[in-house]
GUSE-786192 format. One line per field, with one value per atom (N, C-alpha, C, O, CB): residue number from 1; residue in one letter; atom name; x, y negated, z negated. Coordinates in steps of 0.1 Angstrom, whole numbers, plus 5000, padded with zeros to 4 digits. Atoms other than C-alpha are relative to their C-alpha. Glycine has a CB too. Layout:
nr: (NUM / ...)
rest: (A / ...)
atom: (CA / ...)
xx: (X / ...)
yy: (Y / ...)
zz: (Z / ...)
This chain:
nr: (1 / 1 / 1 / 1 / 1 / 2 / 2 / 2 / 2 / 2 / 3 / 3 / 3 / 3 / 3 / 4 / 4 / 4 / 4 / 4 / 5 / 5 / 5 / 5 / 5 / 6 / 6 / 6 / 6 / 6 / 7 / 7 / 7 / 7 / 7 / 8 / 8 / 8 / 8 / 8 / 9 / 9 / 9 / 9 / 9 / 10 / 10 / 10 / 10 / 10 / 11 / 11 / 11 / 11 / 11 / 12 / 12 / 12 / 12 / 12 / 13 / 13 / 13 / 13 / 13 / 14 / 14 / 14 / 14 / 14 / 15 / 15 / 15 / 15 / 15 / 16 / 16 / 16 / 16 / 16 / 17 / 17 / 17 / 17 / 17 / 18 / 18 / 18 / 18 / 18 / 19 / 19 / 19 / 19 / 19 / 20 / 20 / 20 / 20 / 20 / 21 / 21 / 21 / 21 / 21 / 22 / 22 / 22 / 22 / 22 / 23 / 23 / 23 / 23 / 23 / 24 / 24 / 24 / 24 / 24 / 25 / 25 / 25 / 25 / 25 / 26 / 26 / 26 / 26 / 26 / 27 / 27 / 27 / 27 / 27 / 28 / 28 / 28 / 28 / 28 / 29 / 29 / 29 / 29 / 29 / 30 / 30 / 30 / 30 / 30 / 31 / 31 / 31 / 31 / 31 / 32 / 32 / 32 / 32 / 32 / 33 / 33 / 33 / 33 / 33 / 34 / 34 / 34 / 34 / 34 / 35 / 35 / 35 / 35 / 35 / 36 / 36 / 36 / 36 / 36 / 37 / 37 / 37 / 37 / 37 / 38 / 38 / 38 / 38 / 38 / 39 / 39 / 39 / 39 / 39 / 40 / 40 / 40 / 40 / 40 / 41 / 41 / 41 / 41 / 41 / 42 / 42 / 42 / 42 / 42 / 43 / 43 / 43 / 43 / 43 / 44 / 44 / 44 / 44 / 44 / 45 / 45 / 45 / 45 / 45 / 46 / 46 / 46 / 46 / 46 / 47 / 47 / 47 / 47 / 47 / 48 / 48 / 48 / 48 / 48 / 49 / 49 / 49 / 49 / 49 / 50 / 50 / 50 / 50 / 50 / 51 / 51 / 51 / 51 / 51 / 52 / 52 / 52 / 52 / 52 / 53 / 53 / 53 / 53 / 53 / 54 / 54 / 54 / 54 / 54 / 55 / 55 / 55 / 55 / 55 / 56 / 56 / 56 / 56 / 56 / 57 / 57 / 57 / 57 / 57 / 58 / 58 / 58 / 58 / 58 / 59 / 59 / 59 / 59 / 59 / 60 / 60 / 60 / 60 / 60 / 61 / 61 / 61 / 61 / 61 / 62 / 62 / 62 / 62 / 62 / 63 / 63 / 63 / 63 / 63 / 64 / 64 / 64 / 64 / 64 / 65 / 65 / 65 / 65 / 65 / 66 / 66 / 66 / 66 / 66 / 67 / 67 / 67 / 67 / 67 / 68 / 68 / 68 / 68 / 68 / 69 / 69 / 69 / 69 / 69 / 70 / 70 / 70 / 70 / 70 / 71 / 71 / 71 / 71 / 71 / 72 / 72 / 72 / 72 / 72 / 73 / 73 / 73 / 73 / 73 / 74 / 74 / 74 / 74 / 74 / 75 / 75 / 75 / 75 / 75 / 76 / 76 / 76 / 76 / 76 / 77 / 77 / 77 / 77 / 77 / 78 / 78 / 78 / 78 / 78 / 79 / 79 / 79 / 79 / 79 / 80 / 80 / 80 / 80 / 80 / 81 / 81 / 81 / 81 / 81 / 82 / 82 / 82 / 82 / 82 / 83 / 83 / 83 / 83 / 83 / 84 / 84 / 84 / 84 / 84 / 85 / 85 / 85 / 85 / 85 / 86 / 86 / 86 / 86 / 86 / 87 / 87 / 87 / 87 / 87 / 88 / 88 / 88 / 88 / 88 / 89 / 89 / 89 / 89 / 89 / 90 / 90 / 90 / 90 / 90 / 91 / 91 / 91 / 91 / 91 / 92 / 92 / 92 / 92 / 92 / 93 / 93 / 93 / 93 / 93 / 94 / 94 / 94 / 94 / 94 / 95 / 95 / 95 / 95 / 95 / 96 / 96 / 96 / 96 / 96 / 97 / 97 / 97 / 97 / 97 / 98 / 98 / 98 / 98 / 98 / 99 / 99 / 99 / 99 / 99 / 100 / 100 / 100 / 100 / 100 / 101 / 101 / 101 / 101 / 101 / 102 / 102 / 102 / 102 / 102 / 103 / 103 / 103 / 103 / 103 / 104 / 104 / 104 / 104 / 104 / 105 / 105 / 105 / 105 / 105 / 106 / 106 / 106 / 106 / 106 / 107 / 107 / 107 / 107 / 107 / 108 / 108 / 108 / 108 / 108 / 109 / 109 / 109 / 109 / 109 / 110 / 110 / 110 / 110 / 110 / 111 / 111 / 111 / 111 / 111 / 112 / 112 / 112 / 112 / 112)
rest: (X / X / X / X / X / X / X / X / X / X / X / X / X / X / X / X / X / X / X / X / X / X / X / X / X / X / X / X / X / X / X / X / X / X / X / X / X / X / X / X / X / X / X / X / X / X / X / X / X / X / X / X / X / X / X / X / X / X / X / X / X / X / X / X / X / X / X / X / X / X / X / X / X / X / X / X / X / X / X / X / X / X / X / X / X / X / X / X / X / X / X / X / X / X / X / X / X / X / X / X / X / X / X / X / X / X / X / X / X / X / X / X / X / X / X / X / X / X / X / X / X / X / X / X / X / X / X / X / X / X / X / X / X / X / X / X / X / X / X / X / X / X / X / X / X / X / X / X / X / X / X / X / X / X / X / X / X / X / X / X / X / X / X / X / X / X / X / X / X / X / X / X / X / X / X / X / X / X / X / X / X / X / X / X / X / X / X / X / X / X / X / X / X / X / X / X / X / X / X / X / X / X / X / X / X / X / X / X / X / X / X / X / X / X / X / X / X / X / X / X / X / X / X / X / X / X / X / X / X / X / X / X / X / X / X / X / X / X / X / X / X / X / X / X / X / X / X / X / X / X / X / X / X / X / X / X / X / X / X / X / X / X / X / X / X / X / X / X / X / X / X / X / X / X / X / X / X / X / X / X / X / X / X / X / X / X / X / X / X / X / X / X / X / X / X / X / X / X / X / X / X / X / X / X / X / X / X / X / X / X / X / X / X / X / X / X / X / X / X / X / X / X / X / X / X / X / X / X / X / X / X / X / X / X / X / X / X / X / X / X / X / X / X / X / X / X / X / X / X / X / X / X / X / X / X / X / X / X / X / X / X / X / X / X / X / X / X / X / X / X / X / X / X / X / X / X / X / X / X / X / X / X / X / X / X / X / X / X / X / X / X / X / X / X / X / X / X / X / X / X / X / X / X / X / X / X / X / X / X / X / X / X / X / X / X / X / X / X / X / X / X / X / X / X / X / X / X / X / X / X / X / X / X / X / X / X / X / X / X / X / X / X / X / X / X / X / X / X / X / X / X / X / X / X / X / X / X / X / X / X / X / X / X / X / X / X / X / X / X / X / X / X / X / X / X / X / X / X / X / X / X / X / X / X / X / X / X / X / X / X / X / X / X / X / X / X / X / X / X / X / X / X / X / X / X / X / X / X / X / X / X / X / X / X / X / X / X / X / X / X / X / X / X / X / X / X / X / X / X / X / X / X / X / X / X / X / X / X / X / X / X / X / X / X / X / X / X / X / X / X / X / X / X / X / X / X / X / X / X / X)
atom: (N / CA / C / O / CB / N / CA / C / O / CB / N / CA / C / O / CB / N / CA / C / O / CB / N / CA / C / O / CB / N / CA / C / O / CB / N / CA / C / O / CB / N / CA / C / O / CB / N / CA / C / O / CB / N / CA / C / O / CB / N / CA / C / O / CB / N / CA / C / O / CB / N / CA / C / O / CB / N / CA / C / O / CB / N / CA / C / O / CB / N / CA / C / O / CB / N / CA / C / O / CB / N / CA / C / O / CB / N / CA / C / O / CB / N / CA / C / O / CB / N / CA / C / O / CB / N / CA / C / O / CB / N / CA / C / O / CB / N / CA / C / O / CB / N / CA / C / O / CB / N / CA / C / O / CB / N / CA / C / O / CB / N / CA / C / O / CB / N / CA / C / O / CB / N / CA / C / O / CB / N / CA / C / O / CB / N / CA / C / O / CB / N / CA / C / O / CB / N / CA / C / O / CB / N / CA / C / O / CB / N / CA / C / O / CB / N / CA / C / O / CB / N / CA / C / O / CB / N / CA / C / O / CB / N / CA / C / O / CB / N / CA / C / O / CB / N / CA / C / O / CB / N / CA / C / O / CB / N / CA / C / O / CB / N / CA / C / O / CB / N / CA / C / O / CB / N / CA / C / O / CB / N / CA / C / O / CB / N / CA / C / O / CB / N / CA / C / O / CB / N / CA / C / O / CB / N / CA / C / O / CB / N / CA / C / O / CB / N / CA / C / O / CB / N / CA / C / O / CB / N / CA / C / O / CB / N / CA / C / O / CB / N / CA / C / O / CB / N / CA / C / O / CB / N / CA / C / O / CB / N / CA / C / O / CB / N / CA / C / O / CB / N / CA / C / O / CB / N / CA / C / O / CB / N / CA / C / O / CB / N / CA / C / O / CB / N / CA / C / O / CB / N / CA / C / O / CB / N / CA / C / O / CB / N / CA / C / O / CB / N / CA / C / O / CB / N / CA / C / O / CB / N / CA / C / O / CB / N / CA / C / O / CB / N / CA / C / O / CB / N / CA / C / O / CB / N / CA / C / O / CB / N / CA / C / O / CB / N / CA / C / O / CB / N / CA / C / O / CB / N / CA / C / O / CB / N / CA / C / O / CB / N / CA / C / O / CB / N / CA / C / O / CB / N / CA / C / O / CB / N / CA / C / O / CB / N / CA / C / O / CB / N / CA / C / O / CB / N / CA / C / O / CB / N / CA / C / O / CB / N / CA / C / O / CB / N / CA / C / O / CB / N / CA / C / O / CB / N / CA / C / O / CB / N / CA / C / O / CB / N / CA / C / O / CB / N / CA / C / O / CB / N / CA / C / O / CB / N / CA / C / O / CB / N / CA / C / O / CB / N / CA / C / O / CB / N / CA / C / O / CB / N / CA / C / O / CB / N / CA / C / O / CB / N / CA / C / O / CB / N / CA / C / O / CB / N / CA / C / O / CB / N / CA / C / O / CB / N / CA / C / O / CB / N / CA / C / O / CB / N / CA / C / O / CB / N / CA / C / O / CB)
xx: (4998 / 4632 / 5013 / 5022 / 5002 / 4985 / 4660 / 5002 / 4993 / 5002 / 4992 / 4680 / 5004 / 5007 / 5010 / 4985 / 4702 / 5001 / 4994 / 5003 / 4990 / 4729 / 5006 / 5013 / 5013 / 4994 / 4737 / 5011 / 5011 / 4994 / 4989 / 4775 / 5005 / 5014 / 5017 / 5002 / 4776 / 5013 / 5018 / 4982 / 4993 / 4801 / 5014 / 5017 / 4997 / 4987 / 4841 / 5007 / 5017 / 5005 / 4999 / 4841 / 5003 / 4995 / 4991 / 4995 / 4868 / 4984 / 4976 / 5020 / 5006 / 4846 / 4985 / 4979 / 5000 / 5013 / 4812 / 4998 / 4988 / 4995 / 5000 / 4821 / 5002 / 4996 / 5012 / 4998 / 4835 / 4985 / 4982 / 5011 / 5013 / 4800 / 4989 / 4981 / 4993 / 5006 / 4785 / 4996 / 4985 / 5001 / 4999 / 4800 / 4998 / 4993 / 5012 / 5005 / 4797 / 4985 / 4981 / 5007 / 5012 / 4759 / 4998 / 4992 / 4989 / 5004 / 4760 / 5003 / 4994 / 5009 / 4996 / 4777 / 4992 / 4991 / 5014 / 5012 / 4753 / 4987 / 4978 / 4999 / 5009 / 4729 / 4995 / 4985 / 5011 / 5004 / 4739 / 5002 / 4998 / 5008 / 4998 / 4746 / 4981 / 4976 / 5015 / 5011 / 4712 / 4992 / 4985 / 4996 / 5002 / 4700 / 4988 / 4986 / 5002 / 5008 / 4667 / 4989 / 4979 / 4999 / 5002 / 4666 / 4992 / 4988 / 4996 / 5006 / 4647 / 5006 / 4999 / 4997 / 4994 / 4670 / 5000 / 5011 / 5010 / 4994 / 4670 / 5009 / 5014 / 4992 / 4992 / 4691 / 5006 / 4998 / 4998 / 5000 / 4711 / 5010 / 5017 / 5006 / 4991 / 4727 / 5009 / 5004 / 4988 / 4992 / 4750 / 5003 / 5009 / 5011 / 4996 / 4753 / 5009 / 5006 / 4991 / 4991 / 4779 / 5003 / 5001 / 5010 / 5002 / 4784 / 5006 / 5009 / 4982 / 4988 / 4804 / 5010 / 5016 / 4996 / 4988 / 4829 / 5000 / 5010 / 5007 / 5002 / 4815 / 5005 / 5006 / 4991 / 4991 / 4831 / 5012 / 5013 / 5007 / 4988 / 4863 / 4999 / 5011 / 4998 / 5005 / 4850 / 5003 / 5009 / 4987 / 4996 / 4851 / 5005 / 5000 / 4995 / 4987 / 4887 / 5007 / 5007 / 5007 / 4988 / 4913 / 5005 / 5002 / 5010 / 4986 / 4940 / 4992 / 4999 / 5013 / 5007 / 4911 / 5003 / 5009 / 4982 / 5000 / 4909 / 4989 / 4991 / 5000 / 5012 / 4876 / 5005 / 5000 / 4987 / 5006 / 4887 / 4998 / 4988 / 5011 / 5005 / 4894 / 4987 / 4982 / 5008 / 5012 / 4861 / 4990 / 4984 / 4997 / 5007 / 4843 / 5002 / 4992 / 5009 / 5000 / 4856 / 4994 / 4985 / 5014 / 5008 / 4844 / 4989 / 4985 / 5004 / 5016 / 4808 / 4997 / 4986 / 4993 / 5005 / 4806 / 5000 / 4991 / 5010 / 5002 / 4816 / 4989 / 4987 / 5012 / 5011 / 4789 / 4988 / 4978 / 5000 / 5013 / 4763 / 4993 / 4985 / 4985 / 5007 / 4759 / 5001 / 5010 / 5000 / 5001 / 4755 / 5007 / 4999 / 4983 / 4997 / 4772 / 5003 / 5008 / 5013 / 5000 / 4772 / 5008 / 5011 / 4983 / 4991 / 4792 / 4991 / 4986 / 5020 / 5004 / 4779 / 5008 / 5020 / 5001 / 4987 / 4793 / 5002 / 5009 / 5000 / 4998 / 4786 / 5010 / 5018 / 4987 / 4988 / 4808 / 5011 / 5019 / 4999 / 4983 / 4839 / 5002 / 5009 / 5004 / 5001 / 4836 / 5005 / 5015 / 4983 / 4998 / 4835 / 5014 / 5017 / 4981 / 4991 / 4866 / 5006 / 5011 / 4998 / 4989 / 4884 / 5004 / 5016 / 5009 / 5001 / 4881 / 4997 / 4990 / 4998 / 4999 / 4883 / 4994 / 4997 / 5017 / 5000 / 4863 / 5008 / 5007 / 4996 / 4990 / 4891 / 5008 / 5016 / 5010 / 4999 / 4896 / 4996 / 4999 / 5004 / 5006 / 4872 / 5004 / 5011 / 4988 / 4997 / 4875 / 4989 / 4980 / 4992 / 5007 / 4863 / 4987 / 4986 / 5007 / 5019 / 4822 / 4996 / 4984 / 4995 / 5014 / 4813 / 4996 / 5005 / 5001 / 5006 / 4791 / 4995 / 4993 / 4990 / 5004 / 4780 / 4986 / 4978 / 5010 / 5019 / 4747 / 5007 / 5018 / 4984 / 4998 / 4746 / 4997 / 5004 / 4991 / 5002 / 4733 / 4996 / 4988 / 4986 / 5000 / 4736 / 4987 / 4979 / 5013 / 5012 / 4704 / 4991 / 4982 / 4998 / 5014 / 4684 / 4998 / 4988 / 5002 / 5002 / 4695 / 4994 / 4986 / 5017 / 5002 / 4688 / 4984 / 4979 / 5006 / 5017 / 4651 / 4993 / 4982 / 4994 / 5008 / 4647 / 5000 / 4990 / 5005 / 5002 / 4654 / 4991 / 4983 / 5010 / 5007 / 4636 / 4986 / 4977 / 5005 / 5016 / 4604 / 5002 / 4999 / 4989 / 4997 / 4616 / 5000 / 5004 / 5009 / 4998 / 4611 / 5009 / 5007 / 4995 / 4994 / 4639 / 5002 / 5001 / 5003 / 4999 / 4646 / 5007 / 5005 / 5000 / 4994 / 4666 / 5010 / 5005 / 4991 / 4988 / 4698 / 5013 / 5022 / 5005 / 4987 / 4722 / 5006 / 5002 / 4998 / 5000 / 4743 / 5008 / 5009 / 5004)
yy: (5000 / 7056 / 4992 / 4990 / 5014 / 5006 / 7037 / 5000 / 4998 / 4987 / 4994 / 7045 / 4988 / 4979 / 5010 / 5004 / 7026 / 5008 / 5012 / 4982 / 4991 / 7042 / 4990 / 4981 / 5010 / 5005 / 7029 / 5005 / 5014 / 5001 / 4989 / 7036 / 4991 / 4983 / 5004 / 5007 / 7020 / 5008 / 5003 / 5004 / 4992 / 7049 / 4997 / 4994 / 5015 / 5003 / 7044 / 5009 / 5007 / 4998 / 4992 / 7080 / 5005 / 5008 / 5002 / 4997 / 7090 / 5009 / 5005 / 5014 / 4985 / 7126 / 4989 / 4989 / 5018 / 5004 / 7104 / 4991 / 4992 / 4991 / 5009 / 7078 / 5004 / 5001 / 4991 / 4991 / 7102 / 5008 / 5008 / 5009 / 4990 / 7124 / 4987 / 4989 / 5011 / 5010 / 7091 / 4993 / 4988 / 4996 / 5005 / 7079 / 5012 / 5010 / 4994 / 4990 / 7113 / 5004 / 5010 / 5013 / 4995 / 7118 / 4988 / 4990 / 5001 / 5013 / 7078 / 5007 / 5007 / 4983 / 4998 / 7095 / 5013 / 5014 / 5000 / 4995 / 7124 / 4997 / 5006 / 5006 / 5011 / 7098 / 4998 / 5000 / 4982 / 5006 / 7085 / 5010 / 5007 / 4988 / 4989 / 7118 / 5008 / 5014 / 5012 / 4996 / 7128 / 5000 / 4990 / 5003 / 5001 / 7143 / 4996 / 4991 / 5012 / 5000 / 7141 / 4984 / 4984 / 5006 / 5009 / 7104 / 4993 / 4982 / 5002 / 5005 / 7094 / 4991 / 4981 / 5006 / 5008 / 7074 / 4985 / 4981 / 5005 / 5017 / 7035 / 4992 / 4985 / 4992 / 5003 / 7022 / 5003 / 5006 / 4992 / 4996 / 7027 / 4984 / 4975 / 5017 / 5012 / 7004 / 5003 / 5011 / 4983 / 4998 / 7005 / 4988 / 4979 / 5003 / 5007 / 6986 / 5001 / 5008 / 4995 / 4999 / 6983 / 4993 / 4981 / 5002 / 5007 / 6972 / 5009 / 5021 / 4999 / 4992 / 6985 / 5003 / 4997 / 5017 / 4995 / 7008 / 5006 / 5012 / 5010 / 4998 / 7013 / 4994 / 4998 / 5000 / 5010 / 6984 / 5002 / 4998 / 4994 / 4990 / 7004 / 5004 / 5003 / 5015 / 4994 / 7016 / 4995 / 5001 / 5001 / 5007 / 6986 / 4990 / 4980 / 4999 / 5007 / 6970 / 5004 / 5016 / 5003 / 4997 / 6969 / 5009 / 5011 / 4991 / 4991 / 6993 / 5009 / 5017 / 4988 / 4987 / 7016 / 5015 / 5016 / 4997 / 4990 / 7052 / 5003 / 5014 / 5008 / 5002 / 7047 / 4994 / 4996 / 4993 / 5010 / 7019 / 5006 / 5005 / 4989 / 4994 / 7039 / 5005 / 5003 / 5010 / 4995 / 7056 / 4990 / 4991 / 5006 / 5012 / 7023 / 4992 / 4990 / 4992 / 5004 / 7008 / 5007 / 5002 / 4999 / 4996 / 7032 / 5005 / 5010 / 5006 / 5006 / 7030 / 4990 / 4989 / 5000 / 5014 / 6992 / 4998 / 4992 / 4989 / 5000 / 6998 / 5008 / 5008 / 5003 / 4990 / 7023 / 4992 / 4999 / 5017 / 5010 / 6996 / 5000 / 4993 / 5010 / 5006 / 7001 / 4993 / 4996 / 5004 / 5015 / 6971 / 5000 / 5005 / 4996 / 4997 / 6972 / 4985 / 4975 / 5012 / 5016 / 6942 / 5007 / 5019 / 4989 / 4994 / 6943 / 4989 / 4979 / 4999 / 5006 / 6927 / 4988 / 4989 / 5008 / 5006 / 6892 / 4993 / 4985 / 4985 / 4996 / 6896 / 5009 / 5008 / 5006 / 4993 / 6925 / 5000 / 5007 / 5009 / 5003 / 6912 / 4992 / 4999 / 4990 / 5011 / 6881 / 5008 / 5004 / 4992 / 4996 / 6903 / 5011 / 5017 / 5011 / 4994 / 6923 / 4992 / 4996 / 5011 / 5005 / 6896 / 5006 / 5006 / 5006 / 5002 / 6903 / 4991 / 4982 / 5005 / 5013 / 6879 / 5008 / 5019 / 4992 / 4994 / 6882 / 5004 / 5015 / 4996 / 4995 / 6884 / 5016 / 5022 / 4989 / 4983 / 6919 / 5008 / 5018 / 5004 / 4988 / 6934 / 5001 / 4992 / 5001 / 4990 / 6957 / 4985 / 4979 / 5022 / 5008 / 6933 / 5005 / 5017 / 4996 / 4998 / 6933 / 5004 / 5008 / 5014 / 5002 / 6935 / 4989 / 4980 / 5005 / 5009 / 6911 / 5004 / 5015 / 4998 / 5002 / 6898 / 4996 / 4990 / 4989 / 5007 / 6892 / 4997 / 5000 / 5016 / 5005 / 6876 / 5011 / 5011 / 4988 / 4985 / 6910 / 5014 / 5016 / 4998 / 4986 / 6945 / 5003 / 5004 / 5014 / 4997 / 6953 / 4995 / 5001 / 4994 / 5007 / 6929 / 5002 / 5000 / 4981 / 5001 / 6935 / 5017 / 5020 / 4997 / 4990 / 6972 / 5001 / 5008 / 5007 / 4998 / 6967 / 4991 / 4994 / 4992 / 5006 / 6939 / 5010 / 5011 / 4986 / 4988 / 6970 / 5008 / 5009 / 5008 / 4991 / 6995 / 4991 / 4997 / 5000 / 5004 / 6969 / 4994 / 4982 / 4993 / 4999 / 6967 / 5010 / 5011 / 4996 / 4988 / 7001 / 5008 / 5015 / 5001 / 4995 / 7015 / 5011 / 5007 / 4995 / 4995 / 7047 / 4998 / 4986 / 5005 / 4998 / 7051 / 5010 / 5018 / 5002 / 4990 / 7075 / 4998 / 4991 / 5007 / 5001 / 7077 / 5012 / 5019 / 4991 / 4986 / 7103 / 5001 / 5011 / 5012)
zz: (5014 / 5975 / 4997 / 5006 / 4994 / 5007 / 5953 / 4987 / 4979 / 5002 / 5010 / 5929 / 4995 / 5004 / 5004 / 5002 / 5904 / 4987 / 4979 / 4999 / 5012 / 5882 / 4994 / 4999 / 5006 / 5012 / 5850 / 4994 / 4986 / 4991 / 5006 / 5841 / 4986 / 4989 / 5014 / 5015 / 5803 / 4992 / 4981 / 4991 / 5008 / 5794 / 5003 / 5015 / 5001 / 5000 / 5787 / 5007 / 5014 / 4987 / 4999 / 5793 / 5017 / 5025 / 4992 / 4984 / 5827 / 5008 / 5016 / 5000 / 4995 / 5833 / 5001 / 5012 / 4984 / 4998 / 5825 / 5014 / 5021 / 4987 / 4989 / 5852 / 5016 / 5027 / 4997 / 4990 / 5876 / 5004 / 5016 / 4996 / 4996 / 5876 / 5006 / 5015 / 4982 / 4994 / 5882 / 5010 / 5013 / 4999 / 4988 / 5911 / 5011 / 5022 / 5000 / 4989 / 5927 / 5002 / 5012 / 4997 / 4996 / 5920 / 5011 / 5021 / 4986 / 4986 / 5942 / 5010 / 5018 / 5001 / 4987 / 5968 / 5005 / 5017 / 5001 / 4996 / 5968 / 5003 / 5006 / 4996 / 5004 / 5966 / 5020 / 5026 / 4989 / 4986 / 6004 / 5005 / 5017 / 5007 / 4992 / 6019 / 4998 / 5007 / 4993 / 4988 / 6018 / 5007 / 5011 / 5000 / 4984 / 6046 / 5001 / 5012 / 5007 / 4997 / 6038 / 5010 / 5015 / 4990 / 4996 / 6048 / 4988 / 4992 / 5012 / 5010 / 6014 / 4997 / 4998 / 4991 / 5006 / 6000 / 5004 / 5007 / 4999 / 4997 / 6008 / 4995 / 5003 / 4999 / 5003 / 5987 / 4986 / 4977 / 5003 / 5010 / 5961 / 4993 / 4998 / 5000 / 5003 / 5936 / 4982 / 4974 / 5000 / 5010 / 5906 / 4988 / 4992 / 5006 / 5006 / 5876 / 4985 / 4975 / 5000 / 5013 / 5849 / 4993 / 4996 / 5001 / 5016 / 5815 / 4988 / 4990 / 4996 / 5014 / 5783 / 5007 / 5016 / 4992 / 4990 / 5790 / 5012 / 5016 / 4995 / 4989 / 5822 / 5012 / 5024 / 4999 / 4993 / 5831 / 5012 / 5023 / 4990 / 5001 / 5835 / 5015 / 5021 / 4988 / 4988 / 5868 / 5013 / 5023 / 5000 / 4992 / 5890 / 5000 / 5005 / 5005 / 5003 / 5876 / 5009 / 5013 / 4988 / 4991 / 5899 / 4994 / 4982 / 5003 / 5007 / 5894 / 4990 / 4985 / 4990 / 5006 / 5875 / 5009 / 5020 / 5000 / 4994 / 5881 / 5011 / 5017 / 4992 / 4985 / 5909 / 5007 / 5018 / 5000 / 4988 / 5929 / 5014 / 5020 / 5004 / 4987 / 5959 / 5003 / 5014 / 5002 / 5000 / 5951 / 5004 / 5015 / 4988 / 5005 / 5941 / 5015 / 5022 / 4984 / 4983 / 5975 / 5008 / 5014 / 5006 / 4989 / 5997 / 5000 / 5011 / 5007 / 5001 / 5984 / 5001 / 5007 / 4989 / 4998 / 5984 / 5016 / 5022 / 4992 / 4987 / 6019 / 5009 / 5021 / 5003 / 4994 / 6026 / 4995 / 4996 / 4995 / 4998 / 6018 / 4980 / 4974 / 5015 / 5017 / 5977 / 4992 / 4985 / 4992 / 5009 / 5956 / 4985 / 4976 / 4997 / 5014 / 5924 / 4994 / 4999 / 4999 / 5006 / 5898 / 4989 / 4988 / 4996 / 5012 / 5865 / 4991 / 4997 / 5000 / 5013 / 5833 / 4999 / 5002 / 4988 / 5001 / 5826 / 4981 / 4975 / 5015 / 5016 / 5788 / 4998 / 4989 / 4992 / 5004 / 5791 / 5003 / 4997 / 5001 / 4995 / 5811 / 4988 / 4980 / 5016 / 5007 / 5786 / 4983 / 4977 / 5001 / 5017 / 5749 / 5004 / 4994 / 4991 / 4997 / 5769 / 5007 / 5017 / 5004 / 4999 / 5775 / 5020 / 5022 / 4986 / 4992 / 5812 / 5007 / 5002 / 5001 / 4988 / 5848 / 5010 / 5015 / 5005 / 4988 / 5873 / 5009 / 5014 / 5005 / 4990 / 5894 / 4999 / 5007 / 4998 / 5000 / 5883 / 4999 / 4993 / 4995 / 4995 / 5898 / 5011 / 5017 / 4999 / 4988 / 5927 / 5008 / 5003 / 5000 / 4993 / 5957 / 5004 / 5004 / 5008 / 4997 / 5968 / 4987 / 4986 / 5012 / 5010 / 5930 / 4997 / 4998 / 4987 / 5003 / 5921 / 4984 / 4978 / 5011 / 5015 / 5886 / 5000 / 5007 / 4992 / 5010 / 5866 / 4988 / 4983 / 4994 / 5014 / 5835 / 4988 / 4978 / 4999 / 5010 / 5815 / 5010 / 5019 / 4988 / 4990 / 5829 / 4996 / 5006 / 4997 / 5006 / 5806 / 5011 / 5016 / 4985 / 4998 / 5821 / 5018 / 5024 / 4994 / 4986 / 5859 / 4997 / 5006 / 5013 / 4997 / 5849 / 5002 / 5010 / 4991 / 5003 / 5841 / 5012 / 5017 / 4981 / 4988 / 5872 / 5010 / 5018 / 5006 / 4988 / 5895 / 4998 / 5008 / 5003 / 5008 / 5874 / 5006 / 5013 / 4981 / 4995 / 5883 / 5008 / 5007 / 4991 / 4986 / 5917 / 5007 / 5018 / 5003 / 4996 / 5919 / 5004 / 5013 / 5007 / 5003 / 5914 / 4992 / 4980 / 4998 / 5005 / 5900 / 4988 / 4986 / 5005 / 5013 / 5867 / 4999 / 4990 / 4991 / 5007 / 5863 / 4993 / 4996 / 5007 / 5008 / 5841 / 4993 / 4985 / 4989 / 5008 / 5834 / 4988 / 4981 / 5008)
């Protein structure tokens, strides 16, 4: 199975419950999981900025093999640089639109 998580919210507590359902995501045991992946957009953004309250988090999922992209409509209307993201994110041109190519890539859908 695969997952991706939509984190769209500005919201610390929303982003935090987020990144911990990913990391219950790779811990289980049951071996179902194949991959998981992450994409951000709005204030979701927030997540994988340097110097945010995840990076440490945000780093040692990218290092455990999960993909995360960031919107580059939403760095752009916030006046964000790539260069300030946490290193191993990668960009798409709309978070929407990478959400729905996974979604019919078989991807599940969560967002919390």
């Amino acid at each position: 199975m695969k997952t991706v998580v939509h984190l769209v919210s500005g919201d610390e507590k929303e982003q935090e419950i987020a990144l911990n359902i990913v990391r219950n995501l790779l811990d289980d045991e049951t071996g179902s999981i194949d991959d998981v992946a992450v994409v951000a957009q709005a204030g979701g953004i927030e997540s994988v900025t340097v110097d945010g309250e995840s990076e440490e988090q945000v780093q040692s999922l990218v290092g455990e093999g999960v993909s995360f992209t960031a919107c580059s409509n939403t760095l752009e209307a916030m006046d964000l640089d790539e260069s300030e993201l946490i290193e191993g994110i990668d960009t798409v041109p709309e978070g929407a639109v990478e959400v729905t190519r996974l979604e019919n890539d078989g991807y599940a859908y969560l967002r919390p």
